[in-house]
C-alpha positions, 0 to 999 in steps of 0.5 A: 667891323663887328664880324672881325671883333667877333672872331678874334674873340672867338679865336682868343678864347678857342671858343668854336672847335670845327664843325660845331653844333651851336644853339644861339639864344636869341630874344629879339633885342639889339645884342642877341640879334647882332650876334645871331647875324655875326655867327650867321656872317661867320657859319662857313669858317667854323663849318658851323649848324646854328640854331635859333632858340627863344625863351618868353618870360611871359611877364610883358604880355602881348609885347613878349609874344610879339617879340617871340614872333619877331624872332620865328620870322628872323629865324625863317628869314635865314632858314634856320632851325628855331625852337622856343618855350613858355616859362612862368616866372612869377610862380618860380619867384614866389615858390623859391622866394627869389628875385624876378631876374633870377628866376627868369635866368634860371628858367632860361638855362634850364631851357637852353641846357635841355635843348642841348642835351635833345639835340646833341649841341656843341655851344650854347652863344649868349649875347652878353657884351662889354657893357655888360660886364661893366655893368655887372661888377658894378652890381657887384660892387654895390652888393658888396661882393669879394674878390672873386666876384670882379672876375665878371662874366667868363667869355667861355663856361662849356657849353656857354660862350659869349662872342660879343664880350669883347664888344661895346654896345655902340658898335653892336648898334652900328653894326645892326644899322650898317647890315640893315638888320632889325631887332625889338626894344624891351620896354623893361630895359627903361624900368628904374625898378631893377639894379642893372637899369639903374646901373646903365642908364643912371651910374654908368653915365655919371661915371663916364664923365669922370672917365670916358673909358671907364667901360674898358677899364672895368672889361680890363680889370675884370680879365685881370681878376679872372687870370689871378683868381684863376691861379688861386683857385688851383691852390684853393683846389689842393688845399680843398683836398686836404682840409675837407671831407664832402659827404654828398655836398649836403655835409662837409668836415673842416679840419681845423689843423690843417683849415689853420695852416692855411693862408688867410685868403685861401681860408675865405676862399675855402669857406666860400666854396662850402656856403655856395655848396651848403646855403639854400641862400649863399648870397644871405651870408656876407663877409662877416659870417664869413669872417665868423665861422673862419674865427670858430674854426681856427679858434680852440674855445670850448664853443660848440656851434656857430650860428649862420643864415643860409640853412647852414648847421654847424657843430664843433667835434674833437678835431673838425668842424661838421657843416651841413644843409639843414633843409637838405636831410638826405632820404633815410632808406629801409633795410637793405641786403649786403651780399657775401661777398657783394656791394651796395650803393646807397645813393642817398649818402654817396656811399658804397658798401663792400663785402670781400671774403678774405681766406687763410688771412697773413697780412690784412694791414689795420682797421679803419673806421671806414675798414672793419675785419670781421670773424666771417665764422662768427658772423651768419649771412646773409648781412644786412644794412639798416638805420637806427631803429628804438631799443637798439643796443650795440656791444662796442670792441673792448667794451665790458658789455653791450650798451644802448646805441644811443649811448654809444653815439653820445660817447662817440660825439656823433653829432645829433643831426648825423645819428640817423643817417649812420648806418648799421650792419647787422648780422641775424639782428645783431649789430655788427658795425657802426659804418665808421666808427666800430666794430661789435666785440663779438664779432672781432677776428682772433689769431686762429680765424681761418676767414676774414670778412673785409667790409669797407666803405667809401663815397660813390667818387672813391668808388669810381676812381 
């Protein structure tokens, strides 16, 4: 019986604690109805609050307004809560330039993931099933995906769960005609235009005639995938930790050292978790651009960029990679005041700004670019923080004399698309560190220097731990 496959996956999956809250996405048809009833059958053995929630696309017209009713009557058949919205998924596909089903997923989470919030929900249950999955890493399959992408669709994403995933289609019909309990029929489900419905009604067929059970084995490979993928991905994790530096997730710096001590399929792993954090597009880059930008990192030519769709710049430095969102220029801010001693976020660049005063110094330990110990003597306060402005100048530690701050960024090797988002700490109009780079001669401490000024930088994350 259905009711009894939905509860084991449940249980499997430790998908429900006691007591919880949970929106049911319901949109009239066979799956989510079936789903909707079986939670409903299963509401006391969980102690369970559902909630009835639908979403009309708006793209049939008069039919999808009918089934947003079919919907309200169902939920007032069971005396349940019900909540839905209006969403326009033709003006989100034009103004991002994506697909009509994108779009209209989009506009669906976004929906679910706010009534949660408004209502304080434990779960959000999808109706996805077993042919579902089946369908979709053939989707996959055809688009070309890689490896992780047979791990299908996840029984449990929080706050997502999927109690039918474990279910084939043909008993969700038989369910609903054994309980008496209706749906409606999408007549998009039958339009040839869309991959899934190819895939359903012309491939899937074809395919089971030369396995019958092909459904389950593509359900059985896609767990399996799901469990390896899962192992690698928590040495992707520590590898992730130690090759690269995330700067806000719009910018990212690959040590190509470590980057090639790597195994090769933690490397690809590696690169596809910066694209799908970088591309405005992910899917616009393939496995040879993949391929491409591995070779760039790993190779020691004297090529300085590597050119990749998706938005993505790249630019080789002395002994790292920087990639970053070209589309994505984080909002440059005005001056901002530095107390002595203080800090300041700047929320735009994920980073916090720190000054500590520091008396009668014996042991400071060294600088660092992201550390500078200053003269607090020579240095008048309060401190400033502001960006490159025309004619700065800047008088680098060591250096025989000031030099044009532009100058210094090229010396530097700054790349040209981070020189305006490098900040300036200045003291009475004078430069006193490049943030991560260097201090100002002028400023540095002596060995008589009785007060120290500690500035130091970090990320937001660093700042919190």
């Amino acid at each position: 019986m259905l009711v009894a496959e939905v509860r084991a996956c449940i249980e499997a999956y430790a998908m429900l604690p006691s007591g919880a809250k949970v929106v049911v996405a319901v949109s009239g048809g066979a799956d989510s109805m079936a789903l909707l009833c079986a939670l409903f059958h299963l509401r006391s053995v969980y102690n369970m609050t559902l909630i009835v929630a639908h979403v009309n696309h708006q793209l049939r017209g008069e039919e999808a307004e009918q089934d947003a009713l079919f919907v309200e009557q169902q939920a007032a058949r069971l005396r349940l809560p019900f909540h839905k919205t209006c969403v326009d998924v033709k003006a989100l596909q034009q103004s991002a330039g994506i697909s009509v089903q994108q779009a209209a997923r989009q506009l669906r989470y976004r929906f679910l993931y706010a009534l949660c919030q408004a209502l304080n929900v434990t779960r959000i249950a999808l109706g996805h099933t077993a042919d579902d999955q089946a369908e979709t890493l053939l989707m996959r399959l055809v688009r070309g995906s890689g490896p992780a992408g047979f791990a299908g669709i996840p029984a449990v994403r929080l706050p997502f769960i999927r109690p039918l995933l474990t279910v084939s289609r043909p008993a969700i019909y038989s369910y609903l005609q054994s309980e008496h309990c209706p749906w409606v029929e999408d007549s998009s489900n039958v339009h040839m235009a869309y991959l899934r419905n190819r895939v359903r009604l012309d491939l899937l067929p074809k395919l089971q005639q030369y396995n019958p059970q092909i459904i389950r084995r593509l359900n059985e490979l896609a767990d399996m995938v799901r469990a390896e993928s899962r192992v690698l991905e928590q040495q992707v994790d520590e590898w992730e930790l130690q090759t690269l530096a995330w700067q806000a997730r719009s910018k990212v710096e690959i040590c190509c050292r470590l980057f090639g001590l790597a195994p090769l399929a933690i490397q690809r792993r590696l690169l596809c978790r910066v694209v799908e954090a970088l591309a405005t597009a992910p899917a616009a880059v393939g496995f040879r651009h993949i391929e491409r930008l591995r070779q760039f990192i790993v190779s020691r030519n004297q090529e300085r960029r590597c050119s990749l769709p998706g938005e993505i710049g790249t630019e080789r430095r002395a002994e790292t990679i920087l990639l970053w969102n070209i589309s994505r220029t984080p909002a440059i801010p005005g001056i901002l005041k530095l107390p002595v001693p203080g800090k300041i976020d700047i929320i735009s660049l994920n980073i916090r700004l720190t000054a500590d005063i520091i008396l009668k110094p014996r042991c400071l330990g060294q600088m660092s670019p992201q550390r500078a110990l200053l003269d607090l003597d020579r240095t008048i306060c309060p401190l400033h923080v502001r960006f490159r402005q025309p004619g700065d100048r800047f008088y680098p530690l060591g250096a025989p004399g000031s030099k044009k701050l532009q100058d210094f960024f090229v010396d530097a090797k700054i790349p040209r698309g981070e020189r305006p988002y490098v900040p300036l700490v200045v003291s009475n109009h004078e430069i006193v560190w490049v943030v991560g780079y260097r201090i100002a001669e002028p400023f540095k401490r002596h060995p008589e220097t009785n007060r120290v000024l500690c500035l130091q930088c970090c990320t937001l994350q660093e700042a919190s731990s």
